[in-house]
Residue frames relative to the residue before (quaternion, step in Angstrom):
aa qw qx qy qz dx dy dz
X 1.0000 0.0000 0.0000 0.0000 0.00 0.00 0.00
X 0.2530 -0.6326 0.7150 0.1568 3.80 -1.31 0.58
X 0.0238 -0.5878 0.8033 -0.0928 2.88 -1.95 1.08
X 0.4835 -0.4340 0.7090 0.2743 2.91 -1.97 0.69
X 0.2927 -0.5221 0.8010 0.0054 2.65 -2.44 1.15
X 0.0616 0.7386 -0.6614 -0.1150 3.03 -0.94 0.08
X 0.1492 -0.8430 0.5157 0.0348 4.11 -0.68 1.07
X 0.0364 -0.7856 0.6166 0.0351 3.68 -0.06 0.98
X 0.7935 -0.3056 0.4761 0.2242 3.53 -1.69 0.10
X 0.2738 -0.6800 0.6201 0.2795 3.91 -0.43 0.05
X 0.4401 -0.4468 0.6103 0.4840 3.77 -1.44 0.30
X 0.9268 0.2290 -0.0928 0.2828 3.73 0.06 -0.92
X 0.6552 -0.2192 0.0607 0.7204 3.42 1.25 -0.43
X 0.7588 0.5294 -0.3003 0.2319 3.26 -1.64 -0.30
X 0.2118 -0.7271 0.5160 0.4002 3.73 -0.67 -0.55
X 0.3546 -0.5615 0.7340 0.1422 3.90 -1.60 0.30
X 0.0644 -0.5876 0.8054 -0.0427 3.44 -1.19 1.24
X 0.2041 0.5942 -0.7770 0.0393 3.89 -1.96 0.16
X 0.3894 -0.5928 0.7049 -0.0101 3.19 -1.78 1.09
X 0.4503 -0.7486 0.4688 0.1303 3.34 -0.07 2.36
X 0.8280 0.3375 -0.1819 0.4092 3.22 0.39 -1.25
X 0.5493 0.3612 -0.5067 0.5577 3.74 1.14 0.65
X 0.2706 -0.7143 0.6132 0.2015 3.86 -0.36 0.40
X 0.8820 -0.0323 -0.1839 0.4327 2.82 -1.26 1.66
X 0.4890 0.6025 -0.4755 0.4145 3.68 1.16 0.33
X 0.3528 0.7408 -0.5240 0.2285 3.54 -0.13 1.61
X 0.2323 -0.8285 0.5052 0.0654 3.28 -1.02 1.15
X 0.1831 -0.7942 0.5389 0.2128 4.03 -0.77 -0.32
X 0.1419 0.6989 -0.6990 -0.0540 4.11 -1.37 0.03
X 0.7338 -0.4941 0.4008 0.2380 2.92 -1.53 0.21
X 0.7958 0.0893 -0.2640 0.5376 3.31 1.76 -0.01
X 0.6302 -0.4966 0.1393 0.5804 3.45 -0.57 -0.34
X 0.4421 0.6321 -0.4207 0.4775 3.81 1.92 -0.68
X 0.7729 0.4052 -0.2470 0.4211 3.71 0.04 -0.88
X 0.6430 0.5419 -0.2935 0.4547 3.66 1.47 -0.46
X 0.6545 0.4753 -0.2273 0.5423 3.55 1.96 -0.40
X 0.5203 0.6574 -0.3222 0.4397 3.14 1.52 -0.87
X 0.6862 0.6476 -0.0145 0.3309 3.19 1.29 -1.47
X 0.6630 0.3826 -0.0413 0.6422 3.23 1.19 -1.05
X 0.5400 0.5235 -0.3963 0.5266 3.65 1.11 -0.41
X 0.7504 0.5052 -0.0524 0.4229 3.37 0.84 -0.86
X 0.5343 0.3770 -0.3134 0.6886 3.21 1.80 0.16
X 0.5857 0.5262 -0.4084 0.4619 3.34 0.37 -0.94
X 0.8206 0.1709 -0.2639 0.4773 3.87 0.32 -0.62
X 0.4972 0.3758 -0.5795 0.5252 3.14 0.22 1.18
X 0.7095 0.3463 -0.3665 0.4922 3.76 0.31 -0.03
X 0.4768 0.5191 -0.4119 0.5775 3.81 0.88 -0.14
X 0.7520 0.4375 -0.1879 0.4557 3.73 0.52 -1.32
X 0.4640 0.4857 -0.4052 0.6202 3.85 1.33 -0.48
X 0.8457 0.2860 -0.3219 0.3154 3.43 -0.37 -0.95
X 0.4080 0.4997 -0.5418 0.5388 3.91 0.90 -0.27
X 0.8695 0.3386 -0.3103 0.1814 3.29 -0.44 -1.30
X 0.4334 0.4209 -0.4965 0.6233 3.84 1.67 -0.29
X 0.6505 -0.3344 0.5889 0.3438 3.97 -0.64 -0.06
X 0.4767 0.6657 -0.4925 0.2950 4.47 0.79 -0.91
X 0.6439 -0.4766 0.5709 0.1797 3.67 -1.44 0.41
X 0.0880 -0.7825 0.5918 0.1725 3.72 -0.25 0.76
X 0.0764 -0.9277 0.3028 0.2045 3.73 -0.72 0.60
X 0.4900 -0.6719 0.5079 0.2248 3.55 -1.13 0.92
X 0.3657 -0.7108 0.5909 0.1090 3.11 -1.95 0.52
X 0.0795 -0.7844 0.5716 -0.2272 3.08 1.30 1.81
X 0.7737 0.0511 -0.1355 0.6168 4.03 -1.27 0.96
X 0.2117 0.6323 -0.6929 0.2743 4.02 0.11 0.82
X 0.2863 0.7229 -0.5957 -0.2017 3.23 -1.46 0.15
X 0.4841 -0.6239 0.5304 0.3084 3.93 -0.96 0.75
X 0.0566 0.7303 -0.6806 -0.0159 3.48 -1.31 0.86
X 0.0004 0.7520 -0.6550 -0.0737 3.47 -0.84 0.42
X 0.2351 -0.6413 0.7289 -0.0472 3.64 -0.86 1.76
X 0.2091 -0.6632 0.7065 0.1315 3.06 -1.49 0.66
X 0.0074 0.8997 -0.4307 -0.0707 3.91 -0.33 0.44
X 0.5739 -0.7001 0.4024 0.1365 3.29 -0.87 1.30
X 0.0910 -0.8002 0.5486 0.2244 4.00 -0.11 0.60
X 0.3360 -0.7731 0.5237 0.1232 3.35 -0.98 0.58
């Protein structure tokens, strides 16, 4: 299965990766390699939680990416 990642900046150091379309499946490293490494590695364990309760794993069937550039005023 693919999932978005999404990787933001820390407030203070490091980076923060989470996977929108797992809720609340978010992970962090000190870089961005260890912030994917990381979240890869949550993500299966939550995929693997939900098989094992019997729970629906979900996909990101009709997704679409937009990127807007906006203009402050």
């Amino acid at each position: 299965m693919k999932y978005t990642v999404i990787i933001e900046q820390g407030r203070e150091s490091g980076y923060v990766a989470y996977c929108p379309a797992l809720k609340g499946c978010i992970s962090q490293g000190e870089t961005k390699a260890d912030a994917l490494k990381n979240i890869k590695e949550a993500m299966e364990v939550y995929i693997e939680a939900l098989v094992g309760d019997g729970l629906p794993v979900p996909t990101e069937v009709g997704k679409d990416t937009v990127e807007l550039e906006v203009a402050a005023k």
